[in-house]
Every structure is written in structure tokens, then in C-alpha cells.
Kinemage of the C-alpha trace (Angstrom):
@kinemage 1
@onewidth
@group {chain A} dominant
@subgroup {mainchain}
@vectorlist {calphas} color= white
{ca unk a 1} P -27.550 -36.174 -41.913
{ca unk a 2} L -26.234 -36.612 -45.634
{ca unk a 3} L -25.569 -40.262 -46.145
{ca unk a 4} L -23.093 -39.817 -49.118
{ca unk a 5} L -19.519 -39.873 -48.284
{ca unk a 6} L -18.190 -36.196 -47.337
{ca unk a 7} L -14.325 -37.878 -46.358
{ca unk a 8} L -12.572 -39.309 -49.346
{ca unk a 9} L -9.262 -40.613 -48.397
{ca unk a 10} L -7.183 -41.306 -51.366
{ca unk a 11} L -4.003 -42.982 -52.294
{ca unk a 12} L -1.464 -41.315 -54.452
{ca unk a 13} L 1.429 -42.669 -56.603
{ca unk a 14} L 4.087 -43.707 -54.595
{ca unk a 15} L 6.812 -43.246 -57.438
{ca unk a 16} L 5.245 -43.656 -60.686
{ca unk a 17} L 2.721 -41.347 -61.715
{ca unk a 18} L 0.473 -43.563 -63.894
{ca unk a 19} L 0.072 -45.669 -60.673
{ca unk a 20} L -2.835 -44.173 -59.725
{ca unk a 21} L -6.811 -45.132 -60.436
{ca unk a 22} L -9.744 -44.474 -62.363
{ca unk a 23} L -11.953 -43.916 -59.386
{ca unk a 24} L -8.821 -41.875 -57.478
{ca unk a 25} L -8.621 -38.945 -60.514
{ca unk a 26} L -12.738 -38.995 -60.704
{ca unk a 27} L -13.135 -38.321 -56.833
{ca unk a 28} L -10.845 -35.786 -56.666
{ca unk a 29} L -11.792 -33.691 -59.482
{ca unk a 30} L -15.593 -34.248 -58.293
{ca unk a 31} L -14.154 -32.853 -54.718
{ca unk a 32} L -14.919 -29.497 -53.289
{ca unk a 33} L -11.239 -29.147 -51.492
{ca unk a 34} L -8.565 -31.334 -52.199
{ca unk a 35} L -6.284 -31.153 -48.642
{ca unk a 36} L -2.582 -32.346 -49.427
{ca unk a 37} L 0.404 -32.585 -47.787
{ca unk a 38} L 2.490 -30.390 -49.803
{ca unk a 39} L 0.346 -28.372 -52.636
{ca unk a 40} L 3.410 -27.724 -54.540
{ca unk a 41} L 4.023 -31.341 -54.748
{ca unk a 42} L 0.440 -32.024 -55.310
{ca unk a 43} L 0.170 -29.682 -58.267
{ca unk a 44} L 2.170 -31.900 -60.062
{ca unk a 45} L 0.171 -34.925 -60.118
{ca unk a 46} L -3.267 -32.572 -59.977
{ca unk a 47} L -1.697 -31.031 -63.339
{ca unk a 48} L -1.192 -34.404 -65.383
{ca unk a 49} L -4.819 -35.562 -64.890
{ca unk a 50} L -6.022 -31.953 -65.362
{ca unk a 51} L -7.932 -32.054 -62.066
{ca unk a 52} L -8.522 -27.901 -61.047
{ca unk a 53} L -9.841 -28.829 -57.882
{ca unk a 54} L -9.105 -25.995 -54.858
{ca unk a 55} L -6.028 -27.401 -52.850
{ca unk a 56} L -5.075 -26.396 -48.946
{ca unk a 57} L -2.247 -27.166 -46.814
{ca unk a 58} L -2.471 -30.284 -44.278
{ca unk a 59} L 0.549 -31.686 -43.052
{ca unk a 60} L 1.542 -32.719 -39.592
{ca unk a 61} L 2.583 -28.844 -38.325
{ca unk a 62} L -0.973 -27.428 -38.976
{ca unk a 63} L -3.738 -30.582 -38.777
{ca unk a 64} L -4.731 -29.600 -34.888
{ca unk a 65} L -5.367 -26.113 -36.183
{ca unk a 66} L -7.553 -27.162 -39.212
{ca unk a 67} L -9.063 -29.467 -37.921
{ca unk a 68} L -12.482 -28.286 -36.959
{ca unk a 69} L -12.811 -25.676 -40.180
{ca unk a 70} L -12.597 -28.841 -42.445
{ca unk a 71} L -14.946 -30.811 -40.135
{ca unk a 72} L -17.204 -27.994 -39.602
{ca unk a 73} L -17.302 -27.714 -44.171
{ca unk a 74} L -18.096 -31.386 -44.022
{ca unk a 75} L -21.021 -31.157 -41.863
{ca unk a 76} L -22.031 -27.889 -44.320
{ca unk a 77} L -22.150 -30.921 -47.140
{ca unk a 78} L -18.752 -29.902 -48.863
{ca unk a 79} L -17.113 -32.878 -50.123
{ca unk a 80} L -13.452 -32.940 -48.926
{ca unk a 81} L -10.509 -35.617 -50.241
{ca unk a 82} L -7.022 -35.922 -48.402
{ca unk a 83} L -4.154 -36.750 -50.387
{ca unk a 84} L -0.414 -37.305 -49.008
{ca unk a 85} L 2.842 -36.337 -50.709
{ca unk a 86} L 3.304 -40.413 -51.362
{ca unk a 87} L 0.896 -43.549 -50.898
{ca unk a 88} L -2.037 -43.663 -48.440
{ca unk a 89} L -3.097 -41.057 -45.482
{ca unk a 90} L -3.081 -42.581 -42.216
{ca unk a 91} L 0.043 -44.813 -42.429
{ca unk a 92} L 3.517 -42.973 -41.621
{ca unk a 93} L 1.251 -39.831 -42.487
{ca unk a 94} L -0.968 -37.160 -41.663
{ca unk a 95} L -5.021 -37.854 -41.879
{ca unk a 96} L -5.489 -39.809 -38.557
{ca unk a 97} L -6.718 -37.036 -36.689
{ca unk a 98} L -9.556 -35.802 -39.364
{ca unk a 99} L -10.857 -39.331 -39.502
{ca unk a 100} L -10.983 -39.697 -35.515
{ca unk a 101} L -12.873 -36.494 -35.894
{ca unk a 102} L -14.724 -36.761 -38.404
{ca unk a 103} L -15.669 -40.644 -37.222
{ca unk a 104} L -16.991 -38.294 -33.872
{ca unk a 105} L -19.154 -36.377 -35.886
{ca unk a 106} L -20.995 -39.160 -37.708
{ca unk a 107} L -19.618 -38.329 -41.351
{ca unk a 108} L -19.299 -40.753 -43.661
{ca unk a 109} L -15.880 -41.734 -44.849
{ca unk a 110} L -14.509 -43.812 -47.691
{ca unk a 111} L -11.271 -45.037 -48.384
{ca unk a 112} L -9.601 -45.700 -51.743
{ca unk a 113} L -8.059 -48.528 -52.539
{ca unk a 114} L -4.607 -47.631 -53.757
{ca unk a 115} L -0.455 -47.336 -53.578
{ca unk a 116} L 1.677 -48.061 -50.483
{ca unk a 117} L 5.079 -48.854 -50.217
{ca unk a 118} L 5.179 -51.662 -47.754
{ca unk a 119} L 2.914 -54.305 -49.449
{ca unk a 120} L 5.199 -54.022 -52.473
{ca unk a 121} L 8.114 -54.283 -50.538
{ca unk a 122} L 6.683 -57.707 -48.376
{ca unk a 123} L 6.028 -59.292 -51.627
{ca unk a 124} L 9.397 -58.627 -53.114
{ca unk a 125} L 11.301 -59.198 -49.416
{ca unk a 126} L 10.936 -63.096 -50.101
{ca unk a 127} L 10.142 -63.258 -46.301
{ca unk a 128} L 6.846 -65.316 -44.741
{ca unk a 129} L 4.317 -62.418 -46.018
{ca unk a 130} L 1.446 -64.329 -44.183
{ca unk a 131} L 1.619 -62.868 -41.133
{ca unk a 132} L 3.330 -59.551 -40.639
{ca unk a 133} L 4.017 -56.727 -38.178
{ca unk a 134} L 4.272 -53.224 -39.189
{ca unk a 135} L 5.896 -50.614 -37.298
{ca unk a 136} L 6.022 -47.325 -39.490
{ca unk a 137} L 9.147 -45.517 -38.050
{ca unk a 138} L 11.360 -46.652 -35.279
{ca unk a 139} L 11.158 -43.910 -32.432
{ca unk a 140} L 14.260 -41.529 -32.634
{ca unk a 141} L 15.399 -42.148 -28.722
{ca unk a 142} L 13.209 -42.412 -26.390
{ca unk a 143} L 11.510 -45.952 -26.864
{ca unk a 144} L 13.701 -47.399 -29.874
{ca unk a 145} L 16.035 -49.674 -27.143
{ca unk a 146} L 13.046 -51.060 -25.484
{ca unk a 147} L 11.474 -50.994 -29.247
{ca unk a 148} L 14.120 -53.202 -30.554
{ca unk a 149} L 14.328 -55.599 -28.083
{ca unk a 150} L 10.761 -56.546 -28.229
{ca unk a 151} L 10.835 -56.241 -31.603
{ca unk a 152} L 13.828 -58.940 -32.081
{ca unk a 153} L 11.213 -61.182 -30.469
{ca unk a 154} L 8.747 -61.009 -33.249
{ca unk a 155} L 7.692 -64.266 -34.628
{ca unk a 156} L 6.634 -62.550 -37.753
{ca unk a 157} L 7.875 -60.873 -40.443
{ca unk a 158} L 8.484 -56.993 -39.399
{ca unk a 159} L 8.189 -54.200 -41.614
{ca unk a 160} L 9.411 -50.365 -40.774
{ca unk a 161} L 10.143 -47.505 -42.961
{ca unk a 162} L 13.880 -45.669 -42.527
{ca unk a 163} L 15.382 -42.451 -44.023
{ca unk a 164} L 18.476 -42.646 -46.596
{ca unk a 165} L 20.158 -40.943 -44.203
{ca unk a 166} L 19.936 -42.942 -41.315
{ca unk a 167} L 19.681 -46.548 -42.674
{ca unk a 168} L 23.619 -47.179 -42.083
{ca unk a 169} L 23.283 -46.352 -38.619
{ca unk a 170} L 20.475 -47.820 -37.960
{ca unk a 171} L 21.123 -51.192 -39.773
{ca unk a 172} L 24.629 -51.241 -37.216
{ca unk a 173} L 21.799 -50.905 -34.188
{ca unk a 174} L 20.378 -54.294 -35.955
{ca unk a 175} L 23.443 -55.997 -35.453
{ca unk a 176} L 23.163 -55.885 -31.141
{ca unk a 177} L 19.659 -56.883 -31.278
{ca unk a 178} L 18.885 -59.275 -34.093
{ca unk a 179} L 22.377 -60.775 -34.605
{ca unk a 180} L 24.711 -60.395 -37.894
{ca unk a 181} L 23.063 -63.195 -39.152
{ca unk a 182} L 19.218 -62.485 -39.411
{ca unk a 183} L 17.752 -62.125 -42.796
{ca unk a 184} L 16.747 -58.800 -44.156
{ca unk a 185} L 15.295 -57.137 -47.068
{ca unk a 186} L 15.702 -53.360 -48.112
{ca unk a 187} L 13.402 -51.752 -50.717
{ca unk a 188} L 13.527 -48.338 -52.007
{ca unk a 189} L 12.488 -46.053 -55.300
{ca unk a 190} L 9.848 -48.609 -55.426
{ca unk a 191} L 8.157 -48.290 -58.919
{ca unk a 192} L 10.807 -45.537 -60.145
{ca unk a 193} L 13.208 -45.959 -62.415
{ca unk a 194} L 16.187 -46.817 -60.041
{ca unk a 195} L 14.240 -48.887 -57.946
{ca unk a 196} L 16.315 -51.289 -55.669
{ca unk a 197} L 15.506 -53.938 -53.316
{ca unk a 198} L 18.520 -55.662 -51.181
{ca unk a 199} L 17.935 -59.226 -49.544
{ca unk a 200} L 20.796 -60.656 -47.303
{ca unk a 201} L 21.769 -61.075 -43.793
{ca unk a 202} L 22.155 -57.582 -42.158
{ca unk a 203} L 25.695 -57.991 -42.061
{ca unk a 204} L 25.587 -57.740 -45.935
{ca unk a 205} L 23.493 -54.749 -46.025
{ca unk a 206} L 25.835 -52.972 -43.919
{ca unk a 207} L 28.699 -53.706 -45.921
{ca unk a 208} L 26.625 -53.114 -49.177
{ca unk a 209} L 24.974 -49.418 -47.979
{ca unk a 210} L 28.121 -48.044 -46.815
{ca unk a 211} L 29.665 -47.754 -49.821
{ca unk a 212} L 27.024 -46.567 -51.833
{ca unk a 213} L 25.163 -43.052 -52.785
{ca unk a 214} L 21.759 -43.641 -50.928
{ca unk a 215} L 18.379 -41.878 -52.583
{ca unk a 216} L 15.102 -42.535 -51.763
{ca unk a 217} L 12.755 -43.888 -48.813
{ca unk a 218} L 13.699 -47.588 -47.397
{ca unk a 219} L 11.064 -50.465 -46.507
{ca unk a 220} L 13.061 -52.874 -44.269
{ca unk a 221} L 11.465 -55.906 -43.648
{ca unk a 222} L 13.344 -58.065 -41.080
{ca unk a 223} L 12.875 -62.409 -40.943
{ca unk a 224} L 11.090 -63.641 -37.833
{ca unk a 225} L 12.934 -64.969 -34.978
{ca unk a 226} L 13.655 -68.354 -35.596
């Protein structure tokens, strides 16, 4: 069995591309096959550090097909890294599966430290960041009543991520379950140029997003039940 690492899982910039490290560009140019998300947004980032590095598709609609082939090159000794679109693999993206696998098949695995939205937006919420619940997306319908309910109940800070174009609506669900009143904060275009975070009582958010062009990814993090 080859004791090295065969799995790199790396962290890409979440917004701005020099937010990325040493030890990131070095492992993936030293990879055999880069897997990303999207490889036309990949080439972009691959470009600016001049890594030349073979790139294949793996995103959500395809990982149960490719599964095996990648685990099967791993076992072969090819060194493989995964790479998302934004931030770390595993968390609100694809890569879970080809660890589980991988884990099954005694590779070893490393994980870079590196980018992802939610820390960032915890520190800059202002709310209790010592203990804290994260929740990825809300389900679409079936779950997200019985989601909210128990999650209005949380006696820690709660984190979730929420498309531009469902923030409004979903912010008005907020209202039913966590009162007008409870304390939010909204993050988004974190470490862009028109990066934006929003702290207030959900009834100010509402009133503040409605009127406004949305752009970008939010990281809501909601105040514990007091």
C-alpha cells in the first residue's frame, strides 16, 4: 500500500484570487489529475499560477459515475486533487462521496487548510461565534417546516448558505419562526470588491433586501434563542 497521500483535497479562493496558498498551487501542479467542479471556471485560477495540470469534470450530476475510475487511478499510485468552483470540497459541495470511497479503500487523504465562506462570515456576524451550528442549505420543501422549527430552537449561533434569488423569500419564512425581532447577519461577495455584510433584526433585512439589486452567494447567520 503507498503510504503517501494519493487524495488531496484543496481549498480554492472564495472571491479573491490571491486568497489562495503556497502549499495549495504546489500540490496541484505536482498532481496527476486535477478534478474540478467546473473546468472552465477552474482554468481561470489554474491559468494565473501557471499550473498545466490535466483537469476532468466532477460535479454533483456525474460523481456516482466517476467514482470508481478515479478510485481505481488512486490505487494505480496516481496522485489526484479535487478542487470546487468556490472554497472547500465537502461543505455545500461535491467531494463527499470520493472521500467515503476512497476512506473504504484505505487511501490516504489530506486536506488543505484553506478558504470558506462561513468562518468569515461568523467572525464578521458579531454573533456568539463560540459555539455554532451549521446547516449548509435549507431543504427546498420537503423538510424546511420541520427544519425551521427545530432550528428556531437552537441555542447557538446558526449558520446556512441562501441564493440571491431566494433570500427575500426566505428571510419572510424567518419572520413565522424566529420572530421579527431576532438578530441576524447577512454576508455576501465576501473578499470581492462589493463585499457586503448586513446585521439587524430580520425585520430590517427584509425591508433592506427588497429594495435592492442582489449579486452574489449569502451566509446568514441567525442569534441563538434567547
Amino acid at each position: 500500500m503507498i503510504n503517501d497521500p494519493q487524495l488531496f483535497i484543496v481549498p480554492t479562493p472564495i472571491g479573491n484570487m490571491e486568497d489562495i496558498t503556497i502549499r495549495a498551487i504546489e500540490t496541484l501542479k505536482k498532481s496527476d489529475l486535477i478534478l474540478a467542479e467546473d473546468t472552465r471556471h477552474a482554468k481561470k485560477l489554474l491559468d494565473q499560477y501557471q499550473i498545466s495540470t490535466k483537469t476532468n469534470s466532477y460535479h454533483l450530476n456525474n460523481e456516482h459515475k466517476k467514482v470508481d475510475d478515479y478510485i481505481e487511478l488512486m490505487i494505480s499510485g496516481k496522485k489526484i486533487s479535487l478542487i470546487t468552483d468556490a472554497g472547500t470540497p465537502c461543505i455545500s459541495d461535491p467531494g463527499f462521496l470520493l472521500v467515503r470511497e476512497a476512506i473504504k479503500k484505505d487511501i490516504v487523504i489530506t486536506c488543505l487548510p484553506g478558504p470558506t465562506a462561513l468562518i468569515p462570515a461568523l467572525v464578521l456576524s458579531g454573533l456568539p461565534s463560540e459555539s455554532f451550528i451549521f446547516e449548509g442549505f435549507l431543504p427546498r420543501k420537503k423538510g424546511r417546516k420541520s427544519k425551521l422549527i427545530e432550528l428556531s430552537q437552537n441555542i447557538r449561533t446558526t449558520i446556512i448558505y441562501e441564493s440571491p434569488y431566494r433570500v427575500v423569500k426566505t428571510l419572510t419564512e424567518f419572520i413565522e419562526y424566529f420572530g421579527e425581532n431576532r438578530q441576524i447577519s447577512l454576508s455576501r461577495e465576501i473578499s470581492k470588491i462589493y463585499e457586503e455584510t448586513f446585521r439587524g433584526s430580520i425585520a430590517e433585512a427584509i425591508k433592506y433586501f427588497s429594495n435592492k439589486k442582489i449579486k452574489g452567494e449569502f451566509v446568514i447567520c441567525i442569534d441563538k434563542k434567547q
